[in-house]
MMTF fields as JSON, N, C-alpha, C and O atoms, coordinates in Angstrom:
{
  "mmtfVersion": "1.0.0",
  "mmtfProducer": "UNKNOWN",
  "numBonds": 307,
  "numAtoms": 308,
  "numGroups": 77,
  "numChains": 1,
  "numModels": 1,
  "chainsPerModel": [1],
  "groupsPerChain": [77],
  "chainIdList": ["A"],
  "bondAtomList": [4, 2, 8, 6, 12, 10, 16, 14, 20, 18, 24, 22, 28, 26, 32, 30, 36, 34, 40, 38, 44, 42, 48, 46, 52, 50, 56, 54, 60, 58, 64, 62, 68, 66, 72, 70, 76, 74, 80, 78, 84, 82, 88, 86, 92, 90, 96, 94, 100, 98, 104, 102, 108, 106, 112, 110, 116, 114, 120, 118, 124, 122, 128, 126, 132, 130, 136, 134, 140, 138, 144, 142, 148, 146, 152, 150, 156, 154, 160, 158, 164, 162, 168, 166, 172, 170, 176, 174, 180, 178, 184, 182, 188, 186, 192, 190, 196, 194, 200, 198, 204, 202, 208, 206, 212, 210, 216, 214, 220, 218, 224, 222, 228, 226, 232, 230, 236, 234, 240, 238, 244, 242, 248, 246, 252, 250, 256, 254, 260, 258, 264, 262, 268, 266, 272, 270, 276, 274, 280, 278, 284, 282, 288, 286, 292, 290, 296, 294, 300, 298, 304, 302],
  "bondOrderList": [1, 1, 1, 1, 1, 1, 1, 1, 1, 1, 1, 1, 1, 1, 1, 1, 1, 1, 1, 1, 1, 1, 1, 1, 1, 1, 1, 1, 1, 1, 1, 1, 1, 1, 1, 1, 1, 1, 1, 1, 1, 1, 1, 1, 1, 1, 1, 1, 1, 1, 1, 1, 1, 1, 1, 1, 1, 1, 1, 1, 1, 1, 1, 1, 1, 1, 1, 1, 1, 1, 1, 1, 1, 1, 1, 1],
  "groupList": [{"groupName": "UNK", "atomNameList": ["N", "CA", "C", "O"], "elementList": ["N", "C", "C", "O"], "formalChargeList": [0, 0, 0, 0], "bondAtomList": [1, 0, 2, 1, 3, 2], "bondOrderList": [1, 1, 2], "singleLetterCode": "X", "chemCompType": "L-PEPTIDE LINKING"}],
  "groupTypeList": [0, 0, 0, 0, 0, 0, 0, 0, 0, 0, 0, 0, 0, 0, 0, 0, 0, 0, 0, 0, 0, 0, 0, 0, 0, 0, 0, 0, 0, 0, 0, 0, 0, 0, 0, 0, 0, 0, 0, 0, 0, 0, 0, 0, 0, 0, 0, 0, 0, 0, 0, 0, 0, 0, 0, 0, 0, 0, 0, 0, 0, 0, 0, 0, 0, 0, 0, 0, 0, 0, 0, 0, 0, 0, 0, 0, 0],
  "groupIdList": [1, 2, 3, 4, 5, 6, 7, 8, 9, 10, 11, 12, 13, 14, 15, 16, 17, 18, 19, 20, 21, 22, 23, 24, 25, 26, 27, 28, 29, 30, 31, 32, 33, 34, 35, 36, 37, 38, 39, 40, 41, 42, 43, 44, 45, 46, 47, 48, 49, 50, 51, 52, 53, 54, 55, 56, 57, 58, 59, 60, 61, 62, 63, 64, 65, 66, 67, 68, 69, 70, 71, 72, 73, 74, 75, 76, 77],
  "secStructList": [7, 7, 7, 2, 2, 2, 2, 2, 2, 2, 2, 2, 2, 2, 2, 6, 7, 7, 7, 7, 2, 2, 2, 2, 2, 2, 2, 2, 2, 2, 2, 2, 2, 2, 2, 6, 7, 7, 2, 2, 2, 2, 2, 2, 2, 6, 1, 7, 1, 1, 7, 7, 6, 6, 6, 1, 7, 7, 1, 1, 1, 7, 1, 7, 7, 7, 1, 1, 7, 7, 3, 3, 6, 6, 3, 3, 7],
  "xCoordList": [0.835, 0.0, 0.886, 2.001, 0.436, 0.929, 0.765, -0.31, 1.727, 0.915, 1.275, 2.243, 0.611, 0.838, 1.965, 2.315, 2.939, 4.323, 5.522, 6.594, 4.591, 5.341, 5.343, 6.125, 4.188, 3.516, 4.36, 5.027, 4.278, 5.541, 6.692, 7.117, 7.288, 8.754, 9.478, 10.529, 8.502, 8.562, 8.118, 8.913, 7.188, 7.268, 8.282, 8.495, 9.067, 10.431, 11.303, 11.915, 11.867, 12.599, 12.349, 13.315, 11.034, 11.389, 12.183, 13.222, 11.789, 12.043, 13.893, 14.625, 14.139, 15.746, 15.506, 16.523, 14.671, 14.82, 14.303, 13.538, 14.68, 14.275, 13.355, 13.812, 11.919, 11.229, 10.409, 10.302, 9.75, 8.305, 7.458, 7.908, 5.832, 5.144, 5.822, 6.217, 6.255, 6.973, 7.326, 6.75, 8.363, 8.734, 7.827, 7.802, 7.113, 6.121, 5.269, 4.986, 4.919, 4.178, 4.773, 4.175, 6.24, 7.208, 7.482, 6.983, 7.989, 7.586, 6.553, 6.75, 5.081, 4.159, 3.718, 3.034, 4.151, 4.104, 4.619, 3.948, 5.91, 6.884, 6.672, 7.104, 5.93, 5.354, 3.912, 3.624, 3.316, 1.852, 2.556, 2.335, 3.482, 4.049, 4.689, 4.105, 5.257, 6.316, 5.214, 5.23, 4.404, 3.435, 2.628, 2.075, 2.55, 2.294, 0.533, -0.414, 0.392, -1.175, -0.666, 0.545, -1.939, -1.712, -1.419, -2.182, -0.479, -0.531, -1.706, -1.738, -2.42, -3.708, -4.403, -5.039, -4.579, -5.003, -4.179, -4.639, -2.787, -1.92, -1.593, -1.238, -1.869, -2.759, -3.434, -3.205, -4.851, -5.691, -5.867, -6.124, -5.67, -5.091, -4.57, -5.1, -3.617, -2.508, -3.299, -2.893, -4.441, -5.18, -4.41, -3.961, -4.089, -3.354, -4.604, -5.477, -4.404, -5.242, -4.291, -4.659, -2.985, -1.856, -1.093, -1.131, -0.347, 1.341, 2.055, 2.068, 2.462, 3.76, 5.064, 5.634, 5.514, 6.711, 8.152, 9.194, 8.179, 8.67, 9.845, 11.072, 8.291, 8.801, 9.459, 10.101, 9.329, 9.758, 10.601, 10.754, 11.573, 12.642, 11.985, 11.052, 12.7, 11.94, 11.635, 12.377, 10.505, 10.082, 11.025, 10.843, 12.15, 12.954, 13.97, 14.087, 14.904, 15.392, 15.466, 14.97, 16.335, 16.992, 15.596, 14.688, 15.806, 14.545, 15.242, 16.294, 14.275, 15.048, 14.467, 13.364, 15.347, 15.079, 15.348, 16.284, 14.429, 15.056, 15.663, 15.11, 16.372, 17.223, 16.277, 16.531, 15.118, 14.557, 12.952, 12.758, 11.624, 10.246, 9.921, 10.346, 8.735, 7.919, 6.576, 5.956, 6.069, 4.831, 3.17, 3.112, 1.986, 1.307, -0.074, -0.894, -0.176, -1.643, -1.361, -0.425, -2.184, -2.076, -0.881, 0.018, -0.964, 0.016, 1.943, 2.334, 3.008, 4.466, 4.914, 4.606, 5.771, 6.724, 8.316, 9.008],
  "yCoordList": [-1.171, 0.0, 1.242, 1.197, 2.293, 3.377, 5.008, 5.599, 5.377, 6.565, 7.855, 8.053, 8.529, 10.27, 10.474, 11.517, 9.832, 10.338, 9.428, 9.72, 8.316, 7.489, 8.123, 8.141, 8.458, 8.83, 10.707, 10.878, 11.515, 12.637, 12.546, 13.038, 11.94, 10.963, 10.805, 11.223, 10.019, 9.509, 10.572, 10.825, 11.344, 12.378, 13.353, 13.975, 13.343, 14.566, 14.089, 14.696, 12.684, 11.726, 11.628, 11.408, 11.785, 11.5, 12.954, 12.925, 14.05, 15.379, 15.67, 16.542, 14.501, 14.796, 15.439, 16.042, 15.579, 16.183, 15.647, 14.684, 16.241, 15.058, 15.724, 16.104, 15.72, 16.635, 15.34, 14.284, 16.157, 14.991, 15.761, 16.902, 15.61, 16.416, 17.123, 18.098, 17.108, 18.248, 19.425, 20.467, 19.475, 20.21, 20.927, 22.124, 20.575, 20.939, 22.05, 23.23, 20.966, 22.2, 23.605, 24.59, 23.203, 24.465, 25.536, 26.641, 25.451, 25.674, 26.829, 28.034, 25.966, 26.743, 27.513, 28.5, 27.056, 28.082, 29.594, 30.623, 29.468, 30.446, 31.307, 32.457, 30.839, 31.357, 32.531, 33.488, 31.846, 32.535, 33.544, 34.622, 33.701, 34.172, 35.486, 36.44, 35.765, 36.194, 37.242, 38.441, 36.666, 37.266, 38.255, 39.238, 38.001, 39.265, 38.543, 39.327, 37.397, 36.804, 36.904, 36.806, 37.233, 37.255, 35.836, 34.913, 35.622, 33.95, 33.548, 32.369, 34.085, 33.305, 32.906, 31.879, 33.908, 32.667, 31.934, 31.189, 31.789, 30.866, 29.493, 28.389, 30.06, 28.355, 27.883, 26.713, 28.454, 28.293, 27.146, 25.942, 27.877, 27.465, 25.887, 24.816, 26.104, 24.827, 23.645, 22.522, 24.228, 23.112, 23.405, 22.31, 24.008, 24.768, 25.644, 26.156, 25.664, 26.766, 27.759, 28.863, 27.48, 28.821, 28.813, 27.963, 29.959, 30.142, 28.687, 28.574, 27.973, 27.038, 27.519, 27.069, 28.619, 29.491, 28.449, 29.09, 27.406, 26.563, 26.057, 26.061, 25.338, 23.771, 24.438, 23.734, 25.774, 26.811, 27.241, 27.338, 27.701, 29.109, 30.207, 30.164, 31.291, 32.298, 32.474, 32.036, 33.136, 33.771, 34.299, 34.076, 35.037, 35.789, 35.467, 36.052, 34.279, 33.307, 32.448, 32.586, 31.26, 30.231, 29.147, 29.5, 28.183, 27.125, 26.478, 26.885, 25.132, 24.259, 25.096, 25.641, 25.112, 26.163, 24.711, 23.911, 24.752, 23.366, 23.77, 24.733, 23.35, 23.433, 24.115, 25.098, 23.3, 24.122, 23.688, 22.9, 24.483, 24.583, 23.437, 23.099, 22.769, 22.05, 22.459, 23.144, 21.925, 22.536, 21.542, 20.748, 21.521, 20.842, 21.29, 21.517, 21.4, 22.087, 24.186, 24.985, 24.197, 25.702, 25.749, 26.583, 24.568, 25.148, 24.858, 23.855, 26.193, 25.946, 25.738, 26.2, 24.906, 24.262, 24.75, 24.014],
  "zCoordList": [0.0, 0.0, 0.0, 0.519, -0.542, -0.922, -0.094, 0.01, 0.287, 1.248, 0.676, -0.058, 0.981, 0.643, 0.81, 0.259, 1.457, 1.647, 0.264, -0.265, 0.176, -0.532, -2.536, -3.487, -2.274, -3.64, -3.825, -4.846, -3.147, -2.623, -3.013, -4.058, -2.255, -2.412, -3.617, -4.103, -3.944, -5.807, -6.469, -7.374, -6.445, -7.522, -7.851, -8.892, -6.329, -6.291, -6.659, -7.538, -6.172, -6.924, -8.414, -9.145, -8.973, -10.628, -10.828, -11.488, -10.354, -10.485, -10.339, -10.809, -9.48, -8.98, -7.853, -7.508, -7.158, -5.459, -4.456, -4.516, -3.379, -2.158, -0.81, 0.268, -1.264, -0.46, -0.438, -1.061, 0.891, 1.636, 1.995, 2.104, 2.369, 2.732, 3.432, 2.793, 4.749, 5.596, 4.782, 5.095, 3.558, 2.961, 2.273, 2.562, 1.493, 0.798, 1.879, 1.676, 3.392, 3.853, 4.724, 5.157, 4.759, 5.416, 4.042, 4.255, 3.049, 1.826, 1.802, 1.954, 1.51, 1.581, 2.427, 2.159, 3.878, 4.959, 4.686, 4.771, 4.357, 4.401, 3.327, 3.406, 2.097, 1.176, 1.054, 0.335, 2.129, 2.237, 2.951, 2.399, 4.164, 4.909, 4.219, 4.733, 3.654, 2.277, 1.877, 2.156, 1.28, 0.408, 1.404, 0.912, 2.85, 3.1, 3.777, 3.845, 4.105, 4.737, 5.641, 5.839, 6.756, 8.291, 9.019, 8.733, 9.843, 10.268, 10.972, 11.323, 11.179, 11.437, 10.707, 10.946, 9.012, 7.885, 7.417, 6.552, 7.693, 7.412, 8.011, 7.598, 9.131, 10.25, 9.934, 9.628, 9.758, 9.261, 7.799, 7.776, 6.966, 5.95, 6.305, 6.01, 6.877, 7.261, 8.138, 8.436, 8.417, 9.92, 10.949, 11.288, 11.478, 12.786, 13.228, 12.526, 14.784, 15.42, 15.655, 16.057, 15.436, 16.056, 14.804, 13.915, 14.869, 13.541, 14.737, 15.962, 13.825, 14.292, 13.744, 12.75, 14.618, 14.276, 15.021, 15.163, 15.327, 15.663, 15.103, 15.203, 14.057, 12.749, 11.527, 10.747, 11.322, 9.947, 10.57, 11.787, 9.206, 9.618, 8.927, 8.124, 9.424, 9.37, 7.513, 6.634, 7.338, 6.037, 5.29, 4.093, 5.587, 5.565, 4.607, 3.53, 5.113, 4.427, 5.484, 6.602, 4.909, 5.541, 4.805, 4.052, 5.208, 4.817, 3.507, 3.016, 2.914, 2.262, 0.717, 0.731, -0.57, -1.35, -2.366, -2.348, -3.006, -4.014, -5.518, -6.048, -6.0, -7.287, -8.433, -9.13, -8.415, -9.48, -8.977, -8.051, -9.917, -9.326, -10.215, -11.32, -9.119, -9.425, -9.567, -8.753, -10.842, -10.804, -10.76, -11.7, -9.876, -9.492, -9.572, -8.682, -11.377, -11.606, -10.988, -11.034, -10.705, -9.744, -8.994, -9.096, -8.064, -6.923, -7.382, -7.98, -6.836, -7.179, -6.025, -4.927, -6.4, -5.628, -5.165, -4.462]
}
């Protein structure tokens, strides 16, 4: 059987990179973040009741930046 992480995995791997949901959703965190949304619709958003200013580095920089974009219908990678 196959899981959301497994099916992830392998799509970045065909791509040449090595991201897992986690990434994807620190990523998009830091992104909505960037752009200037308040972190409470960014929790929100995320299924969080709070910003998890924790599990991310800051918006700012730092965070995992991948070689080149993936693209997934609408959403970039």
């Amino acid at each position: 059987m196959r899981t959301v992480d497994d099916a992830i995995r392998a799509v970045g791997a065909d791509a040449g990179l090595d991201i897992s949901p986690g990434t994807l959703r620190a990523t998009t965190e830091q992104r909505m973040l960037r752009e200037g949304l308040p972190p409470a619709i960014v929790a929100a958003r995320l299924g969080q009741q709070a910003p998890d200013r924790e599990s991310s580095p800051p918006a700012s920089g730092g965070g995992i930046r991948p070689s080149r974009t993936i693209c997934f219908s609408r959403w970039r990678f």
